[in-house]
N, C-alpha and C positions, 0 to 999 in steps of 0.2 A: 062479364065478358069471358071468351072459353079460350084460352091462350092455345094456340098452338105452333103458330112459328113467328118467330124474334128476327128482325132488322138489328145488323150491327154495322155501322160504317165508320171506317179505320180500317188501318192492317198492322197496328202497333203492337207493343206487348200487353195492353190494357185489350185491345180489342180482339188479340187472339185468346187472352185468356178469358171473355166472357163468354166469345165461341164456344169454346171448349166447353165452360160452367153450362152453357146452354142448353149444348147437344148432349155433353154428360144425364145432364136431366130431361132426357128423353122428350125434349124437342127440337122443334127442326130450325136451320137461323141460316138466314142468309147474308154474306159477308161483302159487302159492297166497298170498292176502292173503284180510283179512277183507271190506273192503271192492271191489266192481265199481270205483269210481273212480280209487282210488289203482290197482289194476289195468292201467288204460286208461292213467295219467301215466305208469306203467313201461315198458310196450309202445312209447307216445311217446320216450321216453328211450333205449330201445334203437332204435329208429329213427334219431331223429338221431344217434344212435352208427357206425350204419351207414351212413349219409347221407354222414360225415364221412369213414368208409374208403374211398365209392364218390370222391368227390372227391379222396380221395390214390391215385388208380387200387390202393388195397390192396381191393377190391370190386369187382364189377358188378353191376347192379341185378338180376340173376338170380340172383345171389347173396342179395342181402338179401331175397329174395320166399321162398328156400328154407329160411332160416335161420328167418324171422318165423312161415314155415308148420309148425316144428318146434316152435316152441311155446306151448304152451297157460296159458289166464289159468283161474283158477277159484279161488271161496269155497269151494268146496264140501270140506271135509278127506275126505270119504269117497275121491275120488278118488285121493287118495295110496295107495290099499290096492296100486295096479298097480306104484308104481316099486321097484325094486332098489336107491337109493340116494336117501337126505335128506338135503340139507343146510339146516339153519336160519341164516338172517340176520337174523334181523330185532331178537330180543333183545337190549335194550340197557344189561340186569345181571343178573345170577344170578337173582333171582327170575322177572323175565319169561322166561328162558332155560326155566327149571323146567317154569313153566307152558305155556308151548306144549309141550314133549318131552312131557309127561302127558295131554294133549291129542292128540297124534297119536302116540305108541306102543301104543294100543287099536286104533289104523285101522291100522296100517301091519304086512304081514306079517311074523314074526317072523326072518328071513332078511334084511331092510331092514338094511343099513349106516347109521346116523346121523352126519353132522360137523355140527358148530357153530363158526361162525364165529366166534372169540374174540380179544381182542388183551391184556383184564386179567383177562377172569373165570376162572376154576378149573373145569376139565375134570370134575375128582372128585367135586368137588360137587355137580354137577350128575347124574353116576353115581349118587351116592347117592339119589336120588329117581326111578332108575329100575329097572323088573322085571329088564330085562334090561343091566346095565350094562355090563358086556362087549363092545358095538358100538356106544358110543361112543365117538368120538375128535376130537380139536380141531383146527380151520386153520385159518390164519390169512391169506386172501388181501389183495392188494396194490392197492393202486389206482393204475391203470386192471387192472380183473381182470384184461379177453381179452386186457390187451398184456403183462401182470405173465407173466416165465414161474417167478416163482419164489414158490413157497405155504410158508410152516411148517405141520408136521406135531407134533400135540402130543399127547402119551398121555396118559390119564387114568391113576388106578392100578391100575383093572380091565379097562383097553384089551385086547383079544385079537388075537395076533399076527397072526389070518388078519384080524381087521380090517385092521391097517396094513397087510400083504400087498396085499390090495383097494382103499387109499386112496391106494397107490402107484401102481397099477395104471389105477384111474379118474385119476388128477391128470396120469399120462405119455398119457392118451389126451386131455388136454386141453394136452396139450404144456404142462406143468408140471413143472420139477423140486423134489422137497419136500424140504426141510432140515428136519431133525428137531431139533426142543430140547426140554429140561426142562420139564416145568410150572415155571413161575416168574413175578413178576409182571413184564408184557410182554416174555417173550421175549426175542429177540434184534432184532426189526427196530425195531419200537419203543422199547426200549430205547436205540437207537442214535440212530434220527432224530427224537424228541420232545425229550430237550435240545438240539438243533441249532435246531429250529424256536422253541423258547421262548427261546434266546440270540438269534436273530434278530428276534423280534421285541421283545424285549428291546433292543437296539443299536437299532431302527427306534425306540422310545420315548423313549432318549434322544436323538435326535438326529444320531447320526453319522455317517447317509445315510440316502438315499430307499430306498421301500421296493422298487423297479425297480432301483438300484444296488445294494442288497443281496443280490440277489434273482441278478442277474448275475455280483457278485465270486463267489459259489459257483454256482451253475449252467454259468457259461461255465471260472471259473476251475479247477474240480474236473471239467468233464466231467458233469455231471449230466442227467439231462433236463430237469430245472424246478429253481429253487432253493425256496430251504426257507419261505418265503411262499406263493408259488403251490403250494406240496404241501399247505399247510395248507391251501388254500382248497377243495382238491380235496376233503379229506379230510373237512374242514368242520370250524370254530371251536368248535364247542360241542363236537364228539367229540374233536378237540383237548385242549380245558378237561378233559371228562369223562376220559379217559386220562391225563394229567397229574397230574389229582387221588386218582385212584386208586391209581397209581403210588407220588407221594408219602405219602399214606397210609400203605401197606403197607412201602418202603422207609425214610422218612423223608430219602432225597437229597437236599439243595436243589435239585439240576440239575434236580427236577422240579415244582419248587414254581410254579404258574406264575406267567406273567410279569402282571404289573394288566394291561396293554394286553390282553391276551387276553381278561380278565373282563371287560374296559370291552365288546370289541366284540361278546362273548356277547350283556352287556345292552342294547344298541344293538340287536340284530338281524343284525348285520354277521356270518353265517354263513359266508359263499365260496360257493361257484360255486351251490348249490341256492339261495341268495337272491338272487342278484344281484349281491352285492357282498362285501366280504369286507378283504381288503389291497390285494386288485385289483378291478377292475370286471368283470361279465360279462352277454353279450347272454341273448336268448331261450334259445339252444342252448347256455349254459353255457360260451360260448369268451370267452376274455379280451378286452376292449377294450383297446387300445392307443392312446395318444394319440399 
């Protein structure tokens, strides 16, 4: 199959950043939401993303004019009939998941590869409520997507081999390498760095440092890019909570019971970087203030 333009539907931070990863690699991707507005925030968001690479000389402004012209905003679902490959982001539980793939598996030729962006829900499940279930398969990308180079690759139980062939295939032309895991509830990466992040903010509720000292002893002390506060803020508080609780649900772990501090700043508002505020503080463009 000769890839040339990617289906992405969402206007999240997951789904702006696959954009970006997309058209970065010099294909073309069309960005579907319901609404023209949230449309227009996405576009915004991938700009100052690019804004940010051109002031780390990792861009030139000929760069971001080429990237931005690759891709396309649209309500319209008919438009998806043209791409080779969908991936959905925007689902935020199995039922909404559902609903959108039923909704765009009538438009989308039957040749379309589907991924869904998943971190708790079930791949299978979601198979089951479709015609063709067989070219679906789950990822799991990382946040910051276009800097993440590494994606989970998750099979459902009626996953077909030439799909993952093709998931392979599209994920190394986006300079990705995919680790494959088990259906399971959250995988591997989640699994690992969501009791990290509820013990942190756990130690931060007690008291036993700041949440910038915490933040430090593992970031600087482990070699991290960011410690496990600023990841959450990235990732955002409420998907945080939501993942945590799913988790524990389905495991029963305490590691993943969360932490009250979490639920307090859910109900405050205190989201991370898409509100403003979070553990840490952030400007217009989403960057941390620093006192």
């Amino acid at each position: 199959m000769r890839i040339s333009k990617i289906g992405v539907v969402g206007c999240g931070s997951v789904a702006q950043g696959i954009a970006q990863n997309v058209a970065d690699s010099k294909l073309e991707v069309i960005l579907l939401d319901e609404e023209e507005g949230w449309l227009q925030k996405a576009r915004a968001g991938i700009e100052l993303s690019l804004d940010y690479e051109i002031s780390r000389w990792g861009l030139t402004p000929g760069d971001k004019k080429s990237i931005l012209k690759r891709i396309g905003l649209t309500t319209d679902i008919q438009k998806l009939h043209s791409v080779q490959i969908l991936i959905e982001a925007k689902g935020r539980n199995l039922d909404e998941k559902i609903g959108i793939f039923k909704k765009i598996e009538p438009v989308c030729a039957e040749s379309t590869v589907f991924m869904t962006n998943v971190t708790t829900i079930s791949v299978t499940e979601i198979q089951k409520k479709l015609k063709q279930s067989d070219r679906l398969i789950g990822l799991h990308f990382i946040l910051p997507v276009h800097k993440s180079i590494i994606v989970e690759l998750i099979k459902g139980a009626q996953t077909s081999e030439q799909v993952v062939h093709t998931t392979k295939l599209v994920m190394e032309t986006l300079g990705k390498r995919c680790i494959e895991v088990s259906e399971y509830p959250g995988f591997v990466v989640s699994r690992i760095i969501l009791p990290m992040i509820n013990t942190a903010a756990q130690v931060l509720m007690e008291g036993l440092a700041s949440a910038e000292d915490i933040d430090d002893a593992i970031h600087l002390g482990y070699n991290l890019t960011v410690g496990p506060l600023e990841m959450a803020d990235q990732i955002g508080i409420d998907v945080v909570l939501e993942y945590l609780d799913s988790i524990f649900k389905d495991l029963g772990d305490p590691s993943y019971r969360p932490c009250p501090l979490i639920r307090k700043m859910v109900r405050e508002g205190k989201l991370g970087q898409k509100a403003g505020a979070g553990f840490f503080t952030y400007d217009a463009s989403m960057r941390r203030v620093r006192n």
